[in-house]
NULOMI-695008 format. One record per residue: residue number from 1; residue in one letter; y, x, z of N, C-alpha, C in turn. Coordinates in Angstrom, 3 decimals, always signed. Layout:
<atoms>
+-----+--------+----------+----------+----------+----------+----------+----------+----------+----------+----------+
: num : residu :     n.yy :     n.xx :     n.zz :    ca.yy :    ca.xx :    ca.zz :     c.yy :     c.xx :     c.zz :
+-----+--------+----------+----------+----------+----------+----------+----------+----------+----------+----------+
: NUM :      A :        Y :        X :        Z :        Y :        X :        Z :        Y :        X :        Z :
...
+-----+--------+----------+----------+----------+----------+----------+----------+----------+----------+----------+
</atoms>
This chain:
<atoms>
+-----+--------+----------+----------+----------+----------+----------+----------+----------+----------+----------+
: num : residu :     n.yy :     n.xx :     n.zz :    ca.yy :    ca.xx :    ca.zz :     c.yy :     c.xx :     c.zz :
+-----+--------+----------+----------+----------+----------+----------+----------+----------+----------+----------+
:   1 :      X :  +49.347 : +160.512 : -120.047 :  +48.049 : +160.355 : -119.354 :  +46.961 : +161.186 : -120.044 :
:   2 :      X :  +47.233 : +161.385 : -121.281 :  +46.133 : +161.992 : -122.266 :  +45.940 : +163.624 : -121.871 :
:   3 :      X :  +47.289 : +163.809 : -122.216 :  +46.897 : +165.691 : -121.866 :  +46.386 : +165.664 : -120.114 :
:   4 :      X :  +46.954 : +164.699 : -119.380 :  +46.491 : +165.360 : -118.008 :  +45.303 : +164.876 : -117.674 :
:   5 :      X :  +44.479 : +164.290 : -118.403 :  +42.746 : +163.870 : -117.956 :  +42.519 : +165.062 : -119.079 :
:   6 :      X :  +42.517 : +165.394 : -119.969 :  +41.896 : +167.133 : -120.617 :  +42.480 : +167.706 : -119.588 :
:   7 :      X :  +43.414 : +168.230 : -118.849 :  +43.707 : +169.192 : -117.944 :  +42.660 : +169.092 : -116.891 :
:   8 :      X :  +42.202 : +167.845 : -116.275 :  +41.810 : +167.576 : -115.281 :  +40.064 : +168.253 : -115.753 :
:   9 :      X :  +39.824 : +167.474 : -116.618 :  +38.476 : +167.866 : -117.261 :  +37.916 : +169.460 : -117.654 :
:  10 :      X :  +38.716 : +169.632 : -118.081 :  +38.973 : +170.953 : -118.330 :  +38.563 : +171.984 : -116.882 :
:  11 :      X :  +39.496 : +171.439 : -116.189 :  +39.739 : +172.197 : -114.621 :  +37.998 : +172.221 : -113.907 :
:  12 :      X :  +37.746 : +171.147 : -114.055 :  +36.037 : +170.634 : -113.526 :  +35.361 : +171.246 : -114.293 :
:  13 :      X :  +35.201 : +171.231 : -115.972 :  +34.162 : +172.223 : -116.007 :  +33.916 : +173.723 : -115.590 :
:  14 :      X :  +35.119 : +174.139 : -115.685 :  +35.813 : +175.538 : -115.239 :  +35.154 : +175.935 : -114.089 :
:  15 :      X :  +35.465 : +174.508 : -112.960 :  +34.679 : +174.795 : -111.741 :  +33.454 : +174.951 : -111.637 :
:  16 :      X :  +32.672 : +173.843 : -112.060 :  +31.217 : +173.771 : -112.118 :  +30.517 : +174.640 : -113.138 :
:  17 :      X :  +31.466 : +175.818 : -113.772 :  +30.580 : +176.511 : -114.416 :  +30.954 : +177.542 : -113.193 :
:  18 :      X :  +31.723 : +177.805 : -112.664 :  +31.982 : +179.305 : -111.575 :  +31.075 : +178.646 : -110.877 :
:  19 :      X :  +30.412 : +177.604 : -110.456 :  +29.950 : +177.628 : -109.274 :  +28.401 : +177.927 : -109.535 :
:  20 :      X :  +28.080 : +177.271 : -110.669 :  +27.084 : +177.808 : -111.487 :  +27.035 : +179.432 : -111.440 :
:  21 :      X :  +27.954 : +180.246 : -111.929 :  +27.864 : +181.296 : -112.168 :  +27.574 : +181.924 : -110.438 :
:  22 :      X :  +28.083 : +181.559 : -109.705 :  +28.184 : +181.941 : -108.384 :  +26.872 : +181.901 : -107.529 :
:  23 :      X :  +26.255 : +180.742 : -107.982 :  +24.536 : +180.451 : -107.638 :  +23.561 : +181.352 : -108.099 :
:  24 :      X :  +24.033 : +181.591 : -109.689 :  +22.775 : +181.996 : -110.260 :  +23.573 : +183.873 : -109.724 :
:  25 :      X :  +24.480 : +184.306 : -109.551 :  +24.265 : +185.855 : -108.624 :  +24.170 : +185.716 : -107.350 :
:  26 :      X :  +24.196 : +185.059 : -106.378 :  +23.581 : +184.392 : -105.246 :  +22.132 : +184.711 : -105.615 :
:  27 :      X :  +21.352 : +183.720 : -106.296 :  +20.144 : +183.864 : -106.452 :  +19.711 : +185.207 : -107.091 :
:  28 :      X :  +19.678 : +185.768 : -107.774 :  +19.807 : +187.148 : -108.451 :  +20.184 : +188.241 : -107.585 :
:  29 :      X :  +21.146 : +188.597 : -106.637 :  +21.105 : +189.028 : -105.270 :  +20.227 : +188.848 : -104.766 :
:  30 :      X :  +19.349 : +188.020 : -104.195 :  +18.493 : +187.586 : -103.255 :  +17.034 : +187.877 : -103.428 :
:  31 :      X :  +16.796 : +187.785 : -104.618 :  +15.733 : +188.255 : -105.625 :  +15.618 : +190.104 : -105.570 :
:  32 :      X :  +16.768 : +190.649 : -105.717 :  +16.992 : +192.122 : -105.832 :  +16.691 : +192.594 : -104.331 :
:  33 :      X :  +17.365 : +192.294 : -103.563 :  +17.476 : +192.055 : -101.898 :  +15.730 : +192.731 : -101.941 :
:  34 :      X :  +15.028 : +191.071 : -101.987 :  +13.481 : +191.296 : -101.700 :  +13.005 : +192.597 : -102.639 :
:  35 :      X :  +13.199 : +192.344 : -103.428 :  +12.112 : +193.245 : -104.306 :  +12.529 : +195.053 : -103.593 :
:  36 :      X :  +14.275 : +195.283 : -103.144 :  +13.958 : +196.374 : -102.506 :  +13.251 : +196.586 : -101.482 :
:  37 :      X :  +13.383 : +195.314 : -100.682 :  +12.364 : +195.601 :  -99.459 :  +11.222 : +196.023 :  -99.450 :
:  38 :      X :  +10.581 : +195.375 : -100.619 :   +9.215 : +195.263 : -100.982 :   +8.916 : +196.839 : -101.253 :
:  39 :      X :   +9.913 : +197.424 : -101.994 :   +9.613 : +198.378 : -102.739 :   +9.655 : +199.710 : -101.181 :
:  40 :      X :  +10.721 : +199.393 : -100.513 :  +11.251 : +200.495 :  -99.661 :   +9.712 : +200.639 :  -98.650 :
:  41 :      X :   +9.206 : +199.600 :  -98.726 :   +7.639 : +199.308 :  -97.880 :   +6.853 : +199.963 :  -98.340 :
+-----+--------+----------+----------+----------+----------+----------+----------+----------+----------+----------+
</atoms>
């Protein structure tokens, strides 16, 4: 039971940091996005 709740745990932070990581270039994209617009104006 021991190693497979660290596996499990393990697996979740893994996720919730990609998804993290996935937001914050989402947001960072979106940011770049505008500022060309802004700029191409």
């Amino acid at each position: 039971m021991q190693p497979l709740m660290l596996v499990n745990t393990s697996v979740l932070v893994t996720v919730s940091v990609a998804n993290m990581a996935r937001i914050r270039a989402g947001a960072a994209t979106e940011v770049s996005v505008k500022l060309n617009i802004r700029s191409s104006r």
